[in-house]
Legacy VTK file of the C-alpha trace (Angstrom):
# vtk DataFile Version 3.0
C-alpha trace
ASCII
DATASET POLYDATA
POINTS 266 float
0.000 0.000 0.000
2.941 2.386 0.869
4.680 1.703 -2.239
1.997 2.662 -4.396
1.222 6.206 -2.465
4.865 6.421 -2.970
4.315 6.288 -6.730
1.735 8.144 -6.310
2.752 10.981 -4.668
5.991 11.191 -7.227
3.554 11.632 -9.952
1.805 14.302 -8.672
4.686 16.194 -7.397
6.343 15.605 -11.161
3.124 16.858 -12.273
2.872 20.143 -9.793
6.380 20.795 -10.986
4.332 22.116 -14.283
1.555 23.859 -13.035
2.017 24.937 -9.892
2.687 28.651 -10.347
-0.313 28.131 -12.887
-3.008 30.892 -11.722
-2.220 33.546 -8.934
-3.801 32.643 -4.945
-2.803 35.940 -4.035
-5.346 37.940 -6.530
-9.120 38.391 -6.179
-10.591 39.443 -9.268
-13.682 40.218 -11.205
-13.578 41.577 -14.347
-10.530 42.407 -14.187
-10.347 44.274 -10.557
-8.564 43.628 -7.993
-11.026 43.037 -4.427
-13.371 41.220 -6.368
-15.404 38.282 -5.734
-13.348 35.814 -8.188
-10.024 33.932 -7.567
-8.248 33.668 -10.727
-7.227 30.460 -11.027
-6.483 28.674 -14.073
-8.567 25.647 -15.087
-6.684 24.035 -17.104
-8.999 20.927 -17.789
-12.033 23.144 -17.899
-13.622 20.572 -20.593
-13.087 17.327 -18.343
-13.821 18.608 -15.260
-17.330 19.586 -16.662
-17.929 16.230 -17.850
-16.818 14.831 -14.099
-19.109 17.498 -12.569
-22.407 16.219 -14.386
-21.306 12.680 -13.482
-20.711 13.815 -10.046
-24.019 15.680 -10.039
-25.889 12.279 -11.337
-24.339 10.392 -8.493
-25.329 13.340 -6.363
-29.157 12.873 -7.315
-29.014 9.264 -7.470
-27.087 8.310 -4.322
-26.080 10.985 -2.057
-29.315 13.281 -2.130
-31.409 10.526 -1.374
-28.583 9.332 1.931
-28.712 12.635 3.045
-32.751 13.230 3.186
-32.564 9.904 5.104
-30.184 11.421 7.453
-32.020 13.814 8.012
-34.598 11.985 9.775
-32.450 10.968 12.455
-33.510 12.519 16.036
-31.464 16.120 16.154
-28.918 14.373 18.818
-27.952 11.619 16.847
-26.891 13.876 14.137
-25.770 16.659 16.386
-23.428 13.376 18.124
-22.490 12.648 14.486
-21.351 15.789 13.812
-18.636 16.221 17.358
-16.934 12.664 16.779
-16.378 13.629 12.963
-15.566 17.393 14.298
-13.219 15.883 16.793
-11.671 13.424 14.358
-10.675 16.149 12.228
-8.403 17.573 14.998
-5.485 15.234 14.171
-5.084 16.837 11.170
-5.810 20.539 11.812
-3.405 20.211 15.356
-0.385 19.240 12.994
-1.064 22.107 10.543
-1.572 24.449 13.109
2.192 23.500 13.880
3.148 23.800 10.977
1.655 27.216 10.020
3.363 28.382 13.160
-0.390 29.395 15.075
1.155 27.807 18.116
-1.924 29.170 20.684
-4.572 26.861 18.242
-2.377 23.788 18.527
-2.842 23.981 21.999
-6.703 24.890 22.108
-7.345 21.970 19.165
-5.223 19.810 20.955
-6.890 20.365 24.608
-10.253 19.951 22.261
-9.334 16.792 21.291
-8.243 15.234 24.360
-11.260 16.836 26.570
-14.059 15.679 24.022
-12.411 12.154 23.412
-12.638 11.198 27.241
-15.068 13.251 28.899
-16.964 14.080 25.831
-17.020 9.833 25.128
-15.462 10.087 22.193
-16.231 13.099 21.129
-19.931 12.408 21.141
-20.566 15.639 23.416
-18.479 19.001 22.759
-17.368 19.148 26.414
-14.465 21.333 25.751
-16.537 24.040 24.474
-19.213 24.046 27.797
-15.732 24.639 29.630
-15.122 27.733 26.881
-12.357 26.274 24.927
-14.496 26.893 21.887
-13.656 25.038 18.474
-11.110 26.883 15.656
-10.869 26.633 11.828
-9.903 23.201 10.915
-6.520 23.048 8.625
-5.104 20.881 6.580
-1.999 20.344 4.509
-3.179 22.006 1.147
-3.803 25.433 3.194
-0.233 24.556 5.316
1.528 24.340 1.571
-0.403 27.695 0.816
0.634 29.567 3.914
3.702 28.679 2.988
3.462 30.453 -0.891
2.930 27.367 -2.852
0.377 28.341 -5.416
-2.488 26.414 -6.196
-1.878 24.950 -9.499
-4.430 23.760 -12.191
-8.166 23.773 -10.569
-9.873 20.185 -11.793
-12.447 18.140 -10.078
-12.107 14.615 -8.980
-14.884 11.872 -9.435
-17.450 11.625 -5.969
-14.207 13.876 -4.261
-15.438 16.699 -6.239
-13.276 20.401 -6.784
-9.762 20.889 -5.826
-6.315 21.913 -7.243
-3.250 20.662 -7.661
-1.900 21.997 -4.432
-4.990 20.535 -2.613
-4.611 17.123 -4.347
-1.078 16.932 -2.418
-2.405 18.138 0.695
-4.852 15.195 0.368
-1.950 12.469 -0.505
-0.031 13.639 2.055
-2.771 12.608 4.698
-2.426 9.158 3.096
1.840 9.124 3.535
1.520 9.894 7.499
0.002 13.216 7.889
-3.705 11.629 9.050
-3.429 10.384 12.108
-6.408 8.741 12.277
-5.637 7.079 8.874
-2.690 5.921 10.269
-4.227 4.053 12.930
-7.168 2.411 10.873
-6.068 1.717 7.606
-1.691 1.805 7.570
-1.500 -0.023 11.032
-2.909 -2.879 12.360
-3.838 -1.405 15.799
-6.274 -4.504 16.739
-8.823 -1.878 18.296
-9.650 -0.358 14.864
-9.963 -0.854 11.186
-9.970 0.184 7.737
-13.674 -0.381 8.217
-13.712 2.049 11.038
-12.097 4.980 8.507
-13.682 4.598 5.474
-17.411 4.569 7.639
-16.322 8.167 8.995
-15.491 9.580 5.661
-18.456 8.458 4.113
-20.557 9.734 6.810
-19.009 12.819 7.092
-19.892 13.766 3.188
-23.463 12.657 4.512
-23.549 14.996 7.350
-21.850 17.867 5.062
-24.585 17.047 2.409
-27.566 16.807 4.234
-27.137 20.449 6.489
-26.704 22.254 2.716
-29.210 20.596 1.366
-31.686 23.316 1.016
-28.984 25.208 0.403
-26.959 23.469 -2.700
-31.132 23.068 -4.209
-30.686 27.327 -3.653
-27.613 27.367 -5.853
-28.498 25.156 -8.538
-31.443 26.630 -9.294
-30.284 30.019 -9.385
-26.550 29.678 -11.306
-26.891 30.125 -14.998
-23.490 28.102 -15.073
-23.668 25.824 -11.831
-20.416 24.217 -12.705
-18.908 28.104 -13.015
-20.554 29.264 -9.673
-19.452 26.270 -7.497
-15.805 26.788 -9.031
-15.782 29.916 -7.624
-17.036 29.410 -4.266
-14.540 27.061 -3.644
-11.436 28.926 -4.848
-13.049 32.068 -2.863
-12.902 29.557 0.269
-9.856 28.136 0.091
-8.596 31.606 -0.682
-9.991 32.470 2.930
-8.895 29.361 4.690
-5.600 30.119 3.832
-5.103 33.782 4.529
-7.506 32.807 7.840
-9.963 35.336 6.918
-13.099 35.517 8.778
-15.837 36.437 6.377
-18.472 34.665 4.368
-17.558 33.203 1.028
-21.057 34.549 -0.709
-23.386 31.630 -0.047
-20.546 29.817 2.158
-20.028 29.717 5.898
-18.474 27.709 8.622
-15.408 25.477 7.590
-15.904 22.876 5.206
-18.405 24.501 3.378
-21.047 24.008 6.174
-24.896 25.070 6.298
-24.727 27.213 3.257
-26.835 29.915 3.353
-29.625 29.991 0.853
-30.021 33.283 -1.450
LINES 1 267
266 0 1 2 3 4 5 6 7 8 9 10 11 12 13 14 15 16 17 18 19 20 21 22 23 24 25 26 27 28 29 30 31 32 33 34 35 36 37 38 39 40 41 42 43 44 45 46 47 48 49 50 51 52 53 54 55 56 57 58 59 60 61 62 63 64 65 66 67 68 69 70 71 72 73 74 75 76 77 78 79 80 81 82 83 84 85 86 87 88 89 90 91 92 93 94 95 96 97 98 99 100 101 102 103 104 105 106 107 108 109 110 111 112 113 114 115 116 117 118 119 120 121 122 123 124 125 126 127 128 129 130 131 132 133 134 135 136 137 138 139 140 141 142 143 144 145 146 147 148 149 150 151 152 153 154 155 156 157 158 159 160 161 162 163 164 165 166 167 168 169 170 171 172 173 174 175 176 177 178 179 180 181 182 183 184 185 186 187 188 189 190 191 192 193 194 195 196 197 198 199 200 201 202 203 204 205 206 207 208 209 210 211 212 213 214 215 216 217 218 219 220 221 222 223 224 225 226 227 228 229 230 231 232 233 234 235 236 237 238 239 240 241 242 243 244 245 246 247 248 249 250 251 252 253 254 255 256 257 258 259 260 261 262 263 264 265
């Protein structure tokens, strides 16, 4: 498994070697204006990625829509219980960036999050830390750590089911798979004998469940309303991880909260 991620990640840093410095993080721009609402960012596959995006949106329609709705049934605390142990899960990633970004005070506030929430909070079930006023931070991950640190974002392309992301994203992402998820680490790399891959692959699938079923008003808002839905959701995410990255706390148009959480409809 480690040799092919190996390969894997080779390919894709051979490949960033091209099109990294493709499209500028650093500008917002709409019609050619600086302070706009538009991250210029090439997209280099423009005709692919549209035919990934209806097959996405099919599979969207078909499979996810439909989980989500049924999710939504659920009694408020079971999906308010979902929600902490995925929220706390997601601290052993942002508690390394954090580290790495040098925002010191959040490693220790994420990390004392974590711990709190994982015992007394059973698991992370009940958000503990915060009743105690150690209130949850952005998450981070290594796509916005290579960022901070002036790597631009490459190409923009969209992945099948994964959806948008760029070519400095795409690392972040295979970097969680070489070491930098801990929780990966101790499901699917290691045999730890308390968990398995089972165990990771059931959180990441119901965390896209939880994420689509609190937007889904919202995404039904967007659709309807874009002239170019492939176009508008584009932007909203470059506009987000623009804002992730430079830690700035304001609404991406329809966006708010991290992850692109409860969007709010038009």
């Amino acid at each position: 498994m480690n040799k092919y991620l190996s390969i894997l990640t080779i390919i894709i840093f051979s490949f960033v070697s091209t099109f990294a410095i493709a499209g500028d993080d650093g500008k917002l721009k709409i019609n050619g204006k600086k302070n706009g609402e538009y991250l210029e960012t090439k997209d280099c596959f423009e005709k692919v990625n549209r035919g990934i995006f209806g097959f996405n949106q099919v599979l969207d329609k078909v499979i996810f829509k439909p989980l989500a709705k049924g999710y939504r049934m659920f009694p408020k605390p079971i999906r308010s219980g979902t929600s902490n142990v995925l929220s706390n899960l997601s601290n052993v990633v942002t508690i390394p960036n954090n580290i790495l970004q040098g925002q010191i005070g959040s490693a220790g506030i994420n990390s004392a999050r974590l711990v709190i929430n994982s015992t007394l909070g059973i698991a992370g079930v009940f958000d503990v830390a915060s009743y105690y006023g150690i209130n949850k931070r952005d998450k981070e991950d290594y796509g916005q750590t290579l960022g901070v640190w002036g790597a631009g974002p490459g190409c923009y392309f969209v992945l099948p089911i994964l959806g948008p992301t760029t070519v400095r994203d795409s690392i972040g992402s295979v970097v969680n798979l070489v070491g930098g998820d801990a929780w990966y680490n101790v499901t699917v790399a290691n045999d730890t004998h308390y968990f398995s891959e089972a165990d990771y692959y059931t959180s990441k699938v119901l965390d896209g469940i939880d994420f689509r079923a609190k937007n889904l008003e919202s995404f039904d808002s967007l659709e309807k309303n874009s002239v170019d839905l492939y176009a508008s959701v584009r932007s909203l995410y470059l506009q987000d991880r623009y804002r992730k990255i430079r830690n700035i706390d304001k609404t991406t148009d329809t966006l708010s909260d991290d992850d692109w959480e409860e969007l709010d409809s038009q």
